[in-house]
PANU-796500 format. One line per field, with one value per residue (C-alpha): x, y, z; residue number from 0; residue in one letter. Coordinates in Angstrom, 1 decimal. Layout:
# residues N
x X,...
y Y,...
z Z,...
seq NUM,...
type A,...
# end
This chain:
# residues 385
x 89.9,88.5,88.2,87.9,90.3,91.7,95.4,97.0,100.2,102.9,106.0,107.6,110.9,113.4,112.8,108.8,109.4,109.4,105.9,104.4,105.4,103.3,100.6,100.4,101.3,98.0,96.2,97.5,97.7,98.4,100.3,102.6,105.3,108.3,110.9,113.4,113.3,114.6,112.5,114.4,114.3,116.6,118.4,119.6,123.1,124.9,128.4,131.4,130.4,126.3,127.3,125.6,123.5,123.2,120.5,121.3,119.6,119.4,118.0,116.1,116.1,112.2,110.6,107.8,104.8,102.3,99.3,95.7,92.5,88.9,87.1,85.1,87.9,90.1,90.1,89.6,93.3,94.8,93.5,94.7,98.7,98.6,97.7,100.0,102.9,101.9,102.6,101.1,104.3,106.1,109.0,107.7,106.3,103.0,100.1,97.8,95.1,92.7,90.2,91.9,91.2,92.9,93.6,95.3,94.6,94.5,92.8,94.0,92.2,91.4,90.8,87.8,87.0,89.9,89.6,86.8,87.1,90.4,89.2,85.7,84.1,83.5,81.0,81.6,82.1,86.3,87.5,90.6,92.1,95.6,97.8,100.3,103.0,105.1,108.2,111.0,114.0,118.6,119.4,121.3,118.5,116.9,118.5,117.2,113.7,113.8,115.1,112.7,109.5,111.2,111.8,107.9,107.1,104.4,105.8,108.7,109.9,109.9,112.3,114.2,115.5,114.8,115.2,113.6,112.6,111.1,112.7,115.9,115.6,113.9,117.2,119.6,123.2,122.2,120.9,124.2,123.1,120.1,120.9,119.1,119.0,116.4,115.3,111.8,110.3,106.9,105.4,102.4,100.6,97.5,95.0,95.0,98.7,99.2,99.4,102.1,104.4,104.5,105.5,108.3,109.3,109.3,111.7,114.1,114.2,113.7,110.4,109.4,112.5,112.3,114.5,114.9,111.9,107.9,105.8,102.3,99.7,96.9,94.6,94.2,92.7,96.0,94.9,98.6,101.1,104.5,104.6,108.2,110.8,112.6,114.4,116.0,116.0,112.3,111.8,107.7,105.5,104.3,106.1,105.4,103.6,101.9,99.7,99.5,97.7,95.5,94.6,93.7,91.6,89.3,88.8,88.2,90.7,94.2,92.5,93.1,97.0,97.3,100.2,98.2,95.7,91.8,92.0,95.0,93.2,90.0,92.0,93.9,90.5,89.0,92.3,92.3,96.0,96.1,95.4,93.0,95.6,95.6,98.2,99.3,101.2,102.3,103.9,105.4,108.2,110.9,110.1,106.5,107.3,109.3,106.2,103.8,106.3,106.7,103.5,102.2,104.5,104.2,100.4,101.1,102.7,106.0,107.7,108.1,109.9,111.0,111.6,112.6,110.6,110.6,107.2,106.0,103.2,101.9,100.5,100.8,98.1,97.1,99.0,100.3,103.9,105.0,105.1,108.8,108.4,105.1,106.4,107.8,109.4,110.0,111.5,109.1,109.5,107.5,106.9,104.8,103.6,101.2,98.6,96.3,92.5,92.2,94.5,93.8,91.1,93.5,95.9,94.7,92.8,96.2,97.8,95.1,95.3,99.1,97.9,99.5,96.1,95.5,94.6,97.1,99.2,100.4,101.3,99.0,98.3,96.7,94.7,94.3,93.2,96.4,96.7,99.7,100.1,99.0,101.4,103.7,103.1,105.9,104.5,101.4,102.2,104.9,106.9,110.1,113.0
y 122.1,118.3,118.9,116.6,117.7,115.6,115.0,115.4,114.0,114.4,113.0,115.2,114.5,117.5,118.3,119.1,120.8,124.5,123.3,122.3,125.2,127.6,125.1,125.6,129.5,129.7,127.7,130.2,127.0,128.3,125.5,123.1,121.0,120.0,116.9,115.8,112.2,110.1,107.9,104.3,103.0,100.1,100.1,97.9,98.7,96.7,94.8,95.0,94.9,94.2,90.6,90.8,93.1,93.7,95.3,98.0,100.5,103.4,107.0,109.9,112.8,114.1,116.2,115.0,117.9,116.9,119.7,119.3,121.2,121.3,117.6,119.3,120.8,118.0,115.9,119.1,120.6,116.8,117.1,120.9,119.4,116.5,118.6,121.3,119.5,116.5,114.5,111.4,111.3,108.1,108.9,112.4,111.1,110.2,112.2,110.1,111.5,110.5,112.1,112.8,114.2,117.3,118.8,122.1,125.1,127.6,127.0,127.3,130.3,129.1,131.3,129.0,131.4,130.7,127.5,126.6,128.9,127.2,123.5,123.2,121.2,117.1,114.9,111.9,108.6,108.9,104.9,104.3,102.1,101.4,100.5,103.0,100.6,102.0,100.5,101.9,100.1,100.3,102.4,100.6,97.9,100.4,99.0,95.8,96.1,98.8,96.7,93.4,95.7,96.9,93.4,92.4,95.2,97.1,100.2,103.0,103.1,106.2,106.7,109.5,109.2,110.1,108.6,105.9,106.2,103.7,100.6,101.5,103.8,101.1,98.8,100.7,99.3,97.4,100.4,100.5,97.1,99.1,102.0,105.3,106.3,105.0,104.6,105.1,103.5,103.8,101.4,102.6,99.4,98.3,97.3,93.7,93.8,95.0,91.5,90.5,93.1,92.7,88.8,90.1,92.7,91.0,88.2,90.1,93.2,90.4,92.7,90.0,90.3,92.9,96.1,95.8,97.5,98.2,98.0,99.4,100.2,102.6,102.6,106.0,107.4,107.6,109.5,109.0,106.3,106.0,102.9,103.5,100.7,100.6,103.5,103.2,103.6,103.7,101.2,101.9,104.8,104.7,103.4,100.3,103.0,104.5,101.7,100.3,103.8,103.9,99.9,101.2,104.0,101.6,99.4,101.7,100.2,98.4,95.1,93.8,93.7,92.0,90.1,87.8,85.4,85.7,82.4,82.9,86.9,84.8,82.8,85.9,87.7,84.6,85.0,87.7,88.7,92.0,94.8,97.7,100.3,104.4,106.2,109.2,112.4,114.9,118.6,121.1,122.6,120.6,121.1,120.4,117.5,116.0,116.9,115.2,112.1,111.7,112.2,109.8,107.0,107.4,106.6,103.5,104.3,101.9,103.7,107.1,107.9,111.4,113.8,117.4,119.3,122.7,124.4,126.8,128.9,130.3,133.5,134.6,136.3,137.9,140.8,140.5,138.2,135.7,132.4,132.6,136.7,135.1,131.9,132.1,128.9,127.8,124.4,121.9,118.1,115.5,112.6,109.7,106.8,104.0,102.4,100.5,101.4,100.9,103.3,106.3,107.5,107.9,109.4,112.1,113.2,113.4,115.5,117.5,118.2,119.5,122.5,121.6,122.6,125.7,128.8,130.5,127.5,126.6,123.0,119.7,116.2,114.0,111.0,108.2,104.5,102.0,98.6,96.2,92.3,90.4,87.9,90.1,90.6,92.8,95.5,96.5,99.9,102.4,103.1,103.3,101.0
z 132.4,130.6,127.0,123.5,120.7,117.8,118.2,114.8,114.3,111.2,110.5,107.6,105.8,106.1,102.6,102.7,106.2,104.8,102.7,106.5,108.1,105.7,105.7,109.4,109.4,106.7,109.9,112.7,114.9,118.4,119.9,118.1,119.5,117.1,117.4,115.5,114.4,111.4,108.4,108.1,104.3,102.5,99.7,97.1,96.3,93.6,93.9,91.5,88.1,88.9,89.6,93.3,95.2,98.8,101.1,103.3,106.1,105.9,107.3,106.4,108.8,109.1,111.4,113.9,114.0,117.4,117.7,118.5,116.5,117.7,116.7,113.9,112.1,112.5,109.2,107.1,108.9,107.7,103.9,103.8,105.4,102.9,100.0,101.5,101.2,98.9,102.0,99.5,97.3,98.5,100.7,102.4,105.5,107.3,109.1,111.5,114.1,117.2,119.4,122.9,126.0,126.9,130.8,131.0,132.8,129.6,127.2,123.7,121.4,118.1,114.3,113.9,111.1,109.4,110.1,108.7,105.7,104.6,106.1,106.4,109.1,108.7,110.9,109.8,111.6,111.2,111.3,113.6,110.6,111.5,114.5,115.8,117.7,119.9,121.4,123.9,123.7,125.0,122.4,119.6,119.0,116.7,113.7,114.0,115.0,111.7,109.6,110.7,110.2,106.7,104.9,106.3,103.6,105.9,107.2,107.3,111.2,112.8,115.2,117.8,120.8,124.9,128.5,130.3,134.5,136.7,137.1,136.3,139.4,141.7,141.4,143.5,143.1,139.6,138.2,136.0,134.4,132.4,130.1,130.4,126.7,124.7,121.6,120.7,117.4,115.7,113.5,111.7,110.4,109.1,111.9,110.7,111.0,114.6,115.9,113.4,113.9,117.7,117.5,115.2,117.7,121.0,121.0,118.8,121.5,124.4,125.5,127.6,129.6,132.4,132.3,128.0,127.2,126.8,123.8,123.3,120.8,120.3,117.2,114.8,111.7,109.3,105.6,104.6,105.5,103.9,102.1,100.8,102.8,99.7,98.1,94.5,91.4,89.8,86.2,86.0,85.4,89.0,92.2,94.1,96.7,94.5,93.1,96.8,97.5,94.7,95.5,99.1,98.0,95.5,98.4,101.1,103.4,103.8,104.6,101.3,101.8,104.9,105.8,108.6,107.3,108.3,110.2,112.6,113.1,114.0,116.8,117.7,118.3,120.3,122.6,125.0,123.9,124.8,128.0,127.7,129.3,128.8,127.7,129.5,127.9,130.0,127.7,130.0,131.3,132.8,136.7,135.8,133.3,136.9,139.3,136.8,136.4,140.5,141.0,138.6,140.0,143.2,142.9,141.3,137.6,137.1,134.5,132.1,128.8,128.4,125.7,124.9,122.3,121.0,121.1,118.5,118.1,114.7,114.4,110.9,108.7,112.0,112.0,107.6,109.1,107.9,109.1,110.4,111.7,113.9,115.0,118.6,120.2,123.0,125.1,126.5,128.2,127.4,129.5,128.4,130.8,130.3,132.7,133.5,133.2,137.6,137.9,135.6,137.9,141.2,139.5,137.1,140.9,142.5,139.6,139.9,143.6,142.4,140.7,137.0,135.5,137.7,135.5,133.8,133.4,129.7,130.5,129.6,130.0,126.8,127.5,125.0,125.1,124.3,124.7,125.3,125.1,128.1,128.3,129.6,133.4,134.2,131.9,133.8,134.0,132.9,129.9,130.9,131.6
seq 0,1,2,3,4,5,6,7,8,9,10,11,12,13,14,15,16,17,18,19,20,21,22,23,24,25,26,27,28,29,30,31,32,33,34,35,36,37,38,39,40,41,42,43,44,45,46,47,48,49,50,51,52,53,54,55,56,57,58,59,60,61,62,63,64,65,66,67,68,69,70,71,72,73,74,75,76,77,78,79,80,81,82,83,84,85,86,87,88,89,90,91,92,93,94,95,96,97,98,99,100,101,102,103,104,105,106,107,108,109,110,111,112,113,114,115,116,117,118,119,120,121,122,123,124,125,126,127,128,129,130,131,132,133,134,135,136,137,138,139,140,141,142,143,144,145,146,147,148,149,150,151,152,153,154,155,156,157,158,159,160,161,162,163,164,165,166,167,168,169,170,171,172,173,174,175,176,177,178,179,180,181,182,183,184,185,186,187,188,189,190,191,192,193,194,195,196,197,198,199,200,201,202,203,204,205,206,207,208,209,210,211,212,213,214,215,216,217,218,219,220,221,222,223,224,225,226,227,228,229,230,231,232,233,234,235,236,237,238,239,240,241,242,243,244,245,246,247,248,249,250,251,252,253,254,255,256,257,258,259,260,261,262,263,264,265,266,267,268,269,270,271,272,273,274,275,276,277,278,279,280,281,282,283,284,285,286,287,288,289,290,291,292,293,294,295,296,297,298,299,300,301,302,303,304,305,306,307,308,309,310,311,312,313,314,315,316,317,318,319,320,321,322,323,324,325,326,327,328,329,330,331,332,333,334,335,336,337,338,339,340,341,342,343,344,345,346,347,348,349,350,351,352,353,354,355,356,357,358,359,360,361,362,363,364,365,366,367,368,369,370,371,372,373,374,375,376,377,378,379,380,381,382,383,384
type X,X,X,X,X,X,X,X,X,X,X,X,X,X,X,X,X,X,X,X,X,X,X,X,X,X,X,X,X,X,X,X,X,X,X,X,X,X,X,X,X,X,X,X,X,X,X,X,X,X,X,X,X,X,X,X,X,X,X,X,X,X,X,X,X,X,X,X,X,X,X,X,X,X,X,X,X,X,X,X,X,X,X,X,X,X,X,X,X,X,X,X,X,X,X,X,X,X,X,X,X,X,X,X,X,X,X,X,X,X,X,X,X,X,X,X,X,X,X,X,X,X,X,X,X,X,X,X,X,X,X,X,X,X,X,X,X,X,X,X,X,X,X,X,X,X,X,X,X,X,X,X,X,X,X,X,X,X,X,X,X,X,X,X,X,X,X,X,X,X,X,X,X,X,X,X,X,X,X,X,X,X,X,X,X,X,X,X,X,X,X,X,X,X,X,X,X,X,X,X,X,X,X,X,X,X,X,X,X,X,X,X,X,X,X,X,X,X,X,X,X,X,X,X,X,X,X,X,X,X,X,X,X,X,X,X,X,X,X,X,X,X,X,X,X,X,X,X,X,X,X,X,X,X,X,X,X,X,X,X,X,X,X,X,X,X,X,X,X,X,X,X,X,X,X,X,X,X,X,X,X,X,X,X,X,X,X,X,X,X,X,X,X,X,X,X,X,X,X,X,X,X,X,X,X,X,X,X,X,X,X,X,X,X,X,X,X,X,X,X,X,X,X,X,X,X,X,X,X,X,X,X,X,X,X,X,X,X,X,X,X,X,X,X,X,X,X,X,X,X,X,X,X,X,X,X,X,X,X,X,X,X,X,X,X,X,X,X,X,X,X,X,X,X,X,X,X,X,X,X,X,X,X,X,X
# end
């Protein structure tokens, strides 16, 4: 079964976590799939006696929330999360969506009464305003691409960890020579920013190298971004992120702090420096999550990242529990591989044919647009190293 959702997505610190799960127990959100993951920051810590200061990295632990809503009821579920857990405090985390096609074999069973009582519907034109960059990478190089991204001043990495297939698999004996724990890190940037961020990226994790990595980018609407890369001690009324937010909310965008100038975006856009690809994310259990993954590369697909999440289904208000009493949970992989446009046709057919979207099955595969820098021929398809 083919159909459109909006993929919501929230990064949450540990702290606001208890907030978001009564926020989405007041939803009674069927299907929700949990992951740990950490919030990188700096700090400035002072020497001996004040005399010098140092920067340092540092972590957060936060909690990554992925669930999708029916289209219409997709920005009001976002303002009722953010004002929830007053996600737009700097520090508490992020919450981002897209539209998204959806193929499973049951379908998911919605309180659109509820929903619409507590969040409305919205038909507005939603503007995919910022860059989500993604980038698998040996884990250990975390750290620097984190702290490179921080002292540019546009984002708070995300980061957690899983397992990359495909060409490490393909190189028999020399296999050994490339790790099979990854590290996966988001960057959620400013649209006019994207292109910066990846020319900081690449050389530093040698993404143009075979075997070290695979970077990507799709484009989403993000409400709430956190601004905070620096943590310390606050001298003014209102934080550094706080006046950025208000700033973007007068001007209608995050244009107005971009870290790119107009003329080198101009020449960037004139350059065809990047690959219409599609992104495709596979949430099952872990034979499924394997059938999915063979399946997919043996009809062309070069690489997979995997990852275990929990999954969790909300049912309270519909039978007086609470949130924790109706929550049931339950362990699910997810594989993600990216591909070119030529090839998403053949191979959604053959996973078809495999009977992963038969009825009765709870398992389901997301497909989103993404693109990837073109310069980079031994990336044309697969997200795995």
């Amino acid at each position: 079964m083919k159909t459109e959702f909006s993929n919501i997505i929230c990064v949450a610190d540990v702290n606001v976590t208890e907030l978001m799960e009564k926020a989405l127990g007041e939803l009674a959100l069927p299907e929700v799939f949990v992951q740990q993951a950490k919030q990188m920051f700096l700090t400035d810590k002072r020497g001996l006696f004040g005399l010098r200061s140092r920067t340092k990295l540092e972590e957060s632990r936060a909690v990554v929330y992925r669930f999708n809503v029916p289209l219409k009821f997709g920005q009001g579920v976002m303002r009722h999360i953010v004002n929830a857990t007053d996600l737009r405090m700097g520090g508490r985390g992020c919450i981002y969506s897209h539209p998204t096609t959806l193929y499973r074999g049951t379908s998911l069973k919605y309180d659109e009464e509820r929903l619409e009582s507590i969040c409305g519907t919205d038909k507005a034109q939603i503007m995919e305003d910022y860059a989500l960059i993604c980038c698998t990478v040996t884990r250990g190089l975390g750290d620097t691409l984190s702290q490179a991204v921080l002292e540019l001043g546009v984002c708070v990495p995300i980061v957690f960890f899983g397992s990359g297939v495909g060409l490490r698999d393909r190189l028999g004996l020399l296999r050994i020579t490339v790790p099979v724990e990854k590290e996966v890190l988001w960057f959620l940037v400013p649209r006019s920013d994207a292109e910066l961020v990846e020319k900081t990226l690449i050389p530093r994790a040698r993404l143009d190298v075979p075997g070290h990595g695979f970077i990507y980018k799709r484009y989403v609407h993000a409400p709430v971004v956190n601004l905070r890369v620096r943590h310390g001690k606050r001298v003014h009324a209102a934080s550094m992120e706080q006046v950025i937010a208000a700033l973007d909310e007068v001007r209608g965008s995050s244009d107005w702090r971009r870290l790119g100038s107009r003329k080198i975006e101009s020449l960037l856009k004139g350059a065809n420096n990047t690959n219409a690809m599609k992104g495709l994310f596979f949430i099952g259990e872990e034979e499924e999550a394997d059938l999915f993954r063979r399946t997919a590369m043996d009809n062309g697909a070069r690489g997979a990242t995997l990852n275990v999440l929990e999954m969790r289904s909300y049912r309270a208000h519909e039978q007086g529990q609470s949130a924790e009493e109706a929550m049931e949970s339950l362990s699910r992989e997810f594989c993600d591989i990216i591909i070119p446009l030529n090839l998403e046709e053949t191979i959604i057919s053959k996973i078809e044919k495999t009977g992963l979207f038969e009825a009765g099955k709870s398992c389901m595969l997301k497909v989103i647009p993404a693109e990837r820098p073109v310069s980079f021929s031994h990336l044309r398809s697969g997200s795995g190293a």
